[in-house]
C-alpha positions in Angstrom: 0.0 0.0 0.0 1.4 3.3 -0.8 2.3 6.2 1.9 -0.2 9.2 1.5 2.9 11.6 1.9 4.4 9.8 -1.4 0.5 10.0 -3.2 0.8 13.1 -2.8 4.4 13.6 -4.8 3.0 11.2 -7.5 1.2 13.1 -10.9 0.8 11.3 -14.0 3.1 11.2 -16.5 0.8 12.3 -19.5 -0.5 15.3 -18.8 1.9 16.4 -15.7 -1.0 17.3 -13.0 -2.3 20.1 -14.5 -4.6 20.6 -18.0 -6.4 24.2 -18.8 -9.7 24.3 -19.7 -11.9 27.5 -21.0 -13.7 29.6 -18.3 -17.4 30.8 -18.8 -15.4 34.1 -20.4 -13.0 32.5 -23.1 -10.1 32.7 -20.8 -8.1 29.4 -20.2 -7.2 28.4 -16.9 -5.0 25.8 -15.4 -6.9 23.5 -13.4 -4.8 20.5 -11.1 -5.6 16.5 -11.7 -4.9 14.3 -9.1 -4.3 10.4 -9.1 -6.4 8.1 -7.6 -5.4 5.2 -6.0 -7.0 2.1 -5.8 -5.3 0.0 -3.7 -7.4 -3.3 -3.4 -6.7 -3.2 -7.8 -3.1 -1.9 -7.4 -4.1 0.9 -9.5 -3.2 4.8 -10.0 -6.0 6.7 -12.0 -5.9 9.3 -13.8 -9.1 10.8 -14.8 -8.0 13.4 -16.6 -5.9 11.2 -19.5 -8.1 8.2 -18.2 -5.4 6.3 -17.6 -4.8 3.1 -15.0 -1.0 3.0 -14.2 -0.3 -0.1 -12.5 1.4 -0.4 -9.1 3.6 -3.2 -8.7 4.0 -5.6 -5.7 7.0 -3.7 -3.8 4.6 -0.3 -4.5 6.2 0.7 -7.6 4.0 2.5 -9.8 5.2 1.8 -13.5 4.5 5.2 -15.2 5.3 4.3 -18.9 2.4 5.5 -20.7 2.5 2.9 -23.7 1.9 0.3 -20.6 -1.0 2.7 -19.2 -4.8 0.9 -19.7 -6.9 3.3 -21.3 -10.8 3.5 -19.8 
């Protein structure tokens, strides 16, 4: 199981923690995507990219994104 104080370090690989989207007035904003993790699948989530990053045994996530599961 992974140490909330190292969640909290983790952002996904694709799209860095952050993507912009367009405000009500045109202007784009940067807005902050967080990982989710699953532990009983072994799983970090983005939602974002929606992505599943698998976490190894030893609590290793593997962050290559051509090994990602799309959803």
């Amino acid at each position: 199981m992974l140490d909330n104080e190292f969640l909290d370090l983790l952002t996904c690989p694709k799209c860095k923690g952050q993507h912009t989207e367009k405000n009500d007035q045109g202007e784009e904003q940067t807005i902050a995507t967080e990982l989710e993790y699953r532990a009983e699948e072994c799983l970090l989530v983005c939602h974002h990219c929606r992505l599943q990053y698998a976490v190894t045994e030893d609590d290793i996530p593997n962050f290559l994104i051509d090994e990602a599961v799309s959803f």
